[in-house]
Backbone as CSV, one residue per row, in Angstrom:
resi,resn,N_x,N_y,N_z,CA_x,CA_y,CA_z,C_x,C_y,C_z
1,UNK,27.333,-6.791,-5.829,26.527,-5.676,-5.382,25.115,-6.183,-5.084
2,UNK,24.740,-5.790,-3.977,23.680,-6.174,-3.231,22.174,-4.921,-4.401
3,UNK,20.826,-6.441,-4.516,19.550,-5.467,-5.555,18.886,-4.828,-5.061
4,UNK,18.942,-3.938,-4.513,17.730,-2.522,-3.862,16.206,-2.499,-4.657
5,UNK,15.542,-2.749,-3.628,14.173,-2.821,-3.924,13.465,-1.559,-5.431
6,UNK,13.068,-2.185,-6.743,12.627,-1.453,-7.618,11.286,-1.296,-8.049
7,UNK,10.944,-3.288,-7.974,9.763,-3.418,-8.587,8.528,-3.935,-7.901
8,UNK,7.576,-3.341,-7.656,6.442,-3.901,-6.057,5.120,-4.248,-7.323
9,UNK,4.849,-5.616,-6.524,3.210,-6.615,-7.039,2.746,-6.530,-5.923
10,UNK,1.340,-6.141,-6.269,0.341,-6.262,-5.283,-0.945,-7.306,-5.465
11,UNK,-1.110,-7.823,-4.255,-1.958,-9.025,-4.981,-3.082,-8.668,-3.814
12,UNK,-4.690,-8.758,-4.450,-5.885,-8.722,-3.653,-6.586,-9.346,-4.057
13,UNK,-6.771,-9.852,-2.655,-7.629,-10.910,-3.034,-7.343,-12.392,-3.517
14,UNK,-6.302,-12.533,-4.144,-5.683,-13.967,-4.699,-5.680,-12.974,-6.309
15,UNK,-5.430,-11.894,-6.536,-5.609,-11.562,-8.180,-3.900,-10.793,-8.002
16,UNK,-3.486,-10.848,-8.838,-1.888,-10.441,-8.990,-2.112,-9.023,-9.897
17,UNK,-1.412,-8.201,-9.715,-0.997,-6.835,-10.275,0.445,-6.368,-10.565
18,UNK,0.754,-6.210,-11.632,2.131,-5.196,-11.988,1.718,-3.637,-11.684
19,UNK,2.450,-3.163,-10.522,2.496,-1.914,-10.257,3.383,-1.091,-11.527
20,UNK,2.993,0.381,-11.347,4.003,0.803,-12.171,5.079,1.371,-11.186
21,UNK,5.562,2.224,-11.585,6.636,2.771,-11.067,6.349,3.469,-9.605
22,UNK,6.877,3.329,-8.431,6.718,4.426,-7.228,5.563,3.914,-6.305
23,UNK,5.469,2.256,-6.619,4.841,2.280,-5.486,5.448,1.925,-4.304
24,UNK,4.453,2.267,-2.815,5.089,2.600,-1.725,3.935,2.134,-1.173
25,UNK,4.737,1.485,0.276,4.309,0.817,1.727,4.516,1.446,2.830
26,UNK,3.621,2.126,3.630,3.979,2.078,4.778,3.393,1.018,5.776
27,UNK,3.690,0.369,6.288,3.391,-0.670,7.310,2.906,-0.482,8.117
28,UNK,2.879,0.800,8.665,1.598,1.431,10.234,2.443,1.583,11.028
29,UNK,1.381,1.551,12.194,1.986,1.243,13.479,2.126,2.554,14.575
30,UNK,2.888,2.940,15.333,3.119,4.263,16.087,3.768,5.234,15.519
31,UNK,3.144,6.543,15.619,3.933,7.365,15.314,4.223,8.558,16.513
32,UNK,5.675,8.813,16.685,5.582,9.612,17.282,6.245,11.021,16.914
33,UNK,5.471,12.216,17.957,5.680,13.144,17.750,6.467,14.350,19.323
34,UNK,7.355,14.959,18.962,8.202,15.551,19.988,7.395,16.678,20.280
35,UNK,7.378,16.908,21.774,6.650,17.977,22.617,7.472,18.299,23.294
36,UNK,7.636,19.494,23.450,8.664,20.519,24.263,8.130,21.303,24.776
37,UNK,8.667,21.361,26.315,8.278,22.647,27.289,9.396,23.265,27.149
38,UNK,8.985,24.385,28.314,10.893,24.592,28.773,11.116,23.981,29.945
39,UNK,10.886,23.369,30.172,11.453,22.213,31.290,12.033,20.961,30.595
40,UNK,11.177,20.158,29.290,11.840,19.149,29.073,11.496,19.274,27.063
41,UNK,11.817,17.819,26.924,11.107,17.335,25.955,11.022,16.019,25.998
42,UNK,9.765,15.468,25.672,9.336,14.711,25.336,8.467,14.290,24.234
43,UNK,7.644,13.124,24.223,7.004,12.450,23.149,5.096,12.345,23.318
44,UNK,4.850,12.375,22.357,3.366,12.065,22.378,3.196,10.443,21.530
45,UNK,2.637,9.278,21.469,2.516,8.612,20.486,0.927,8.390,19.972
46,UNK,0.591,7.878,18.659,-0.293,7.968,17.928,-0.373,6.901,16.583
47,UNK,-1.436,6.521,16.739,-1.403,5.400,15.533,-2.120,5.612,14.345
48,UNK,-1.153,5.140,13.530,-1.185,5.342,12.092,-1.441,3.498,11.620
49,UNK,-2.614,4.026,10.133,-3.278,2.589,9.328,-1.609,1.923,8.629
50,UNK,-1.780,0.768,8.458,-0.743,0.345,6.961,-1.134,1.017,5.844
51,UNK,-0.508,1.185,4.482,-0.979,1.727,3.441,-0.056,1.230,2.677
52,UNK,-0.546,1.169,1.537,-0.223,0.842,0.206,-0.667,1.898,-0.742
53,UNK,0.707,2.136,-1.431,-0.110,3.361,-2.493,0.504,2.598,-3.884
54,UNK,-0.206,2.556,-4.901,0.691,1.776,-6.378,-0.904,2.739,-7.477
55,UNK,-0.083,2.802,-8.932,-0.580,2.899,-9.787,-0.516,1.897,-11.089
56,UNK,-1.350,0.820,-11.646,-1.810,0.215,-12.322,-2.300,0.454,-13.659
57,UNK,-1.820,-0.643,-14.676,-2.517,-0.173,-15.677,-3.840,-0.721,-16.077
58,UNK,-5.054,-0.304,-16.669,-6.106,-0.996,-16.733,-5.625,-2.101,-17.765
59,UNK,-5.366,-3.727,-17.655,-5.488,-4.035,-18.499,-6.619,-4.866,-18.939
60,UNK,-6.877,-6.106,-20.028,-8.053,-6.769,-20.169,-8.487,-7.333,-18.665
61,UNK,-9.703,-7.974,-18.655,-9.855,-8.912,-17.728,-9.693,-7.628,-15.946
62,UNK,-9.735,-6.455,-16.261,-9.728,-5.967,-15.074,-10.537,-5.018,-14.628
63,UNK,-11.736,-6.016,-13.767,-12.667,-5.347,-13.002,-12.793,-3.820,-12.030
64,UNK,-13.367,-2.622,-13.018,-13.247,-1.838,-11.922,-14.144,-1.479,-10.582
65,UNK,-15.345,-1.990,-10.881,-16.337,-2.573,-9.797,-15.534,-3.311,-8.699
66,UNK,-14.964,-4.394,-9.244,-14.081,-5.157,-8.186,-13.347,-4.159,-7.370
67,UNK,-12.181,-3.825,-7.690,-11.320,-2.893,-7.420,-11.970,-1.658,-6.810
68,UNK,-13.246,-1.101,-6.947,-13.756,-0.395,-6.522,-14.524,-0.642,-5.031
69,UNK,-14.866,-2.155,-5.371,-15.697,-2.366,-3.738,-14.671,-3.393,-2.877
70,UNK,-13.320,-3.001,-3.094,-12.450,-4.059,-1.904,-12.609,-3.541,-0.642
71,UNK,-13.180,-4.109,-0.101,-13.313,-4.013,1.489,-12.990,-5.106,2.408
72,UNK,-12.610,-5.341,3.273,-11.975,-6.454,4.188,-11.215,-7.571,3.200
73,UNK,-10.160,-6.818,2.340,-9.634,-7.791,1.603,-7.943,-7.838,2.245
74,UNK,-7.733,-9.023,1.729,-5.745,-9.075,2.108,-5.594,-8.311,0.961
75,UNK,-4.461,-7.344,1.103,-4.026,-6.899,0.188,-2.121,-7.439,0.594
76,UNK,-1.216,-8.216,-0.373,-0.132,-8.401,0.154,0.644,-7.224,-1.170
77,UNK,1.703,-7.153,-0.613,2.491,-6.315,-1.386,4.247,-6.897,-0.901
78,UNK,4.556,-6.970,-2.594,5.410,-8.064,-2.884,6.733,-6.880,-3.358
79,UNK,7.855,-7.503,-2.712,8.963,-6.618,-3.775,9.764,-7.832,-4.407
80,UNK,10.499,-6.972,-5.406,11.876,-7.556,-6.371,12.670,-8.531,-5.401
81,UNK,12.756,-7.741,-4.135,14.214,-7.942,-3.347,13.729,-9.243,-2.003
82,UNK,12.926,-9.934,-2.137,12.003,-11.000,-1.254,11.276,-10.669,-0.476
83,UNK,11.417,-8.905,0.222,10.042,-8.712,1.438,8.960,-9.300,0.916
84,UNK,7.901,-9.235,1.842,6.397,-9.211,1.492,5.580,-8.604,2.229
85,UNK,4.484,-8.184,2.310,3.663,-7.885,3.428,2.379,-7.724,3.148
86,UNK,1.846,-8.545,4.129,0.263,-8.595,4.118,-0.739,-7.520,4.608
87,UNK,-1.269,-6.957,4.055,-2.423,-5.681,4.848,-3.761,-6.486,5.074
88,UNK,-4.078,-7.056,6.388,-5.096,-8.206,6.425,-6.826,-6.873,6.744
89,UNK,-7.613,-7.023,6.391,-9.082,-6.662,6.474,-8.830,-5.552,5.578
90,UNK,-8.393,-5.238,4.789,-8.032,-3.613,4.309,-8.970,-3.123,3.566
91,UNK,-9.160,-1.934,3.058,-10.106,-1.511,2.419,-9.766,-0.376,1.088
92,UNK,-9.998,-0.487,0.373,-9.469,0.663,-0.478,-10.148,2.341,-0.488
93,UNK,-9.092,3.369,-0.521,-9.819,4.435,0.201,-9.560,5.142,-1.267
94,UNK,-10.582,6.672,-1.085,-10.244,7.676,-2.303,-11.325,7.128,-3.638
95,UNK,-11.006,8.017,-4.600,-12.250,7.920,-5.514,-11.074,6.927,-6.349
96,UNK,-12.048,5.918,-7.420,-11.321,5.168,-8.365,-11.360,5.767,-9.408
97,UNK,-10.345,6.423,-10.534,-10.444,7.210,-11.529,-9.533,6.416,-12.602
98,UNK,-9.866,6.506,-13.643,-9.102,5.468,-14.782,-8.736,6.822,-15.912
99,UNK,-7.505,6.638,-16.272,-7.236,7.384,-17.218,-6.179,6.210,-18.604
100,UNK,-6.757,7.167,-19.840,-5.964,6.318,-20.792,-4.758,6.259,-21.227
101,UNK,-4.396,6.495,-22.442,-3.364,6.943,-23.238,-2.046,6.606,-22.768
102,UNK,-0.850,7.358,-22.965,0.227,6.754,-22.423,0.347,7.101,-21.231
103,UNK,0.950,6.447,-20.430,0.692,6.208,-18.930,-0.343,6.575,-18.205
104,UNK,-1.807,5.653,-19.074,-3.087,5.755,-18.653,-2.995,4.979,-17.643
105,UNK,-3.826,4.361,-16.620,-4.096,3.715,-15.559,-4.656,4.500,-14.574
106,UNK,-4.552,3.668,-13.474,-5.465,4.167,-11.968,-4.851,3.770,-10.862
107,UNK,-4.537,5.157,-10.057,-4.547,5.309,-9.092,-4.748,3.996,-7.674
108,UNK,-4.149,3.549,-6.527,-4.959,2.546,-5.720,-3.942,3.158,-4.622
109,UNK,-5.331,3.136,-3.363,-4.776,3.079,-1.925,-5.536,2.100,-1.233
110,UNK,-4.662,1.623,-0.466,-5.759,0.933,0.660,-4.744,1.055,1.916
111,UNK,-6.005,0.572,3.191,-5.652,0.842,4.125,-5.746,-0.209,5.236
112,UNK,-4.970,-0.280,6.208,-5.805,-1.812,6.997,-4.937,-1.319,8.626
113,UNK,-5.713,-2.223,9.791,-5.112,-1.621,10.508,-3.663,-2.074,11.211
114,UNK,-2.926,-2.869,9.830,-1.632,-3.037,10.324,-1.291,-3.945,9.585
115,UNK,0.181,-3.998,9.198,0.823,-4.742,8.023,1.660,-6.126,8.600
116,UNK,1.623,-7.210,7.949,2.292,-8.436,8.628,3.100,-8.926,7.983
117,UNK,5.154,-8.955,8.128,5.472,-9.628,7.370,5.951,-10.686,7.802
118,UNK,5.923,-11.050,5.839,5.550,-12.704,5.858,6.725,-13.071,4.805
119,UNK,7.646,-12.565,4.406,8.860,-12.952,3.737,10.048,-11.619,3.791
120,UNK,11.204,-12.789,4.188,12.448,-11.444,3.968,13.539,-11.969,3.202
């Protein structure tokens, strides 16, 4: 039986991260959307950033200043199953908020204007 993607690392900057559970990639690129007359239908297209969404736990040794001012950084995002993908100039968007206790951590998005992969 073939391993379906579970567990995603995100690395910025050259610094490695264990995501927790549910993080998610979208890679960018065009999006399109259907327009209908009554004569036909057709398409509009429109571009959308890469994104990365993951939640982290604060552990030692982890800068939230850092993490707070990533701007034109690689962000790559790694799975279980060999993809990879690079988000090259990206920036992290949204407020940085840290919470404790059990399944304390923080929140991370970033954004770039397009994802490159680099392992399958």
């Amino acid at each position: 039986m073939a391993q379906k993607f579970g567990i995603a690392t995100i690395a910025a900057n050259g610094r490695t991260f264990n995501t927790e559970p549910g993080a998610s990639l979208d890679i960018g690129g065009i999006t399109r959307e259907t327009e209908t007359t009554d004569q036909q239908s057709d398409y509009v297209e429109s571009r959308r950033p890469a994104m990365v969404k993951c939640r982290i736990p604060l552990n030692r040794g982890v800068s939230l200043v850092d993490l707070n001012d990533i701007v034109g950084a690689s962000i790559q995002f790694i799975t279980d199953t060999g993809q990879s993908y690079v988000l090259a100039n990206s920036w992290r968007v949204g407020a940085l908020e840290v919470s404790g206790g059990s399944g304390g951590g923080m929140d991370l998005e970033f954004h770039a204007p397009t994802a490159i992969e680099v392992g399958v």
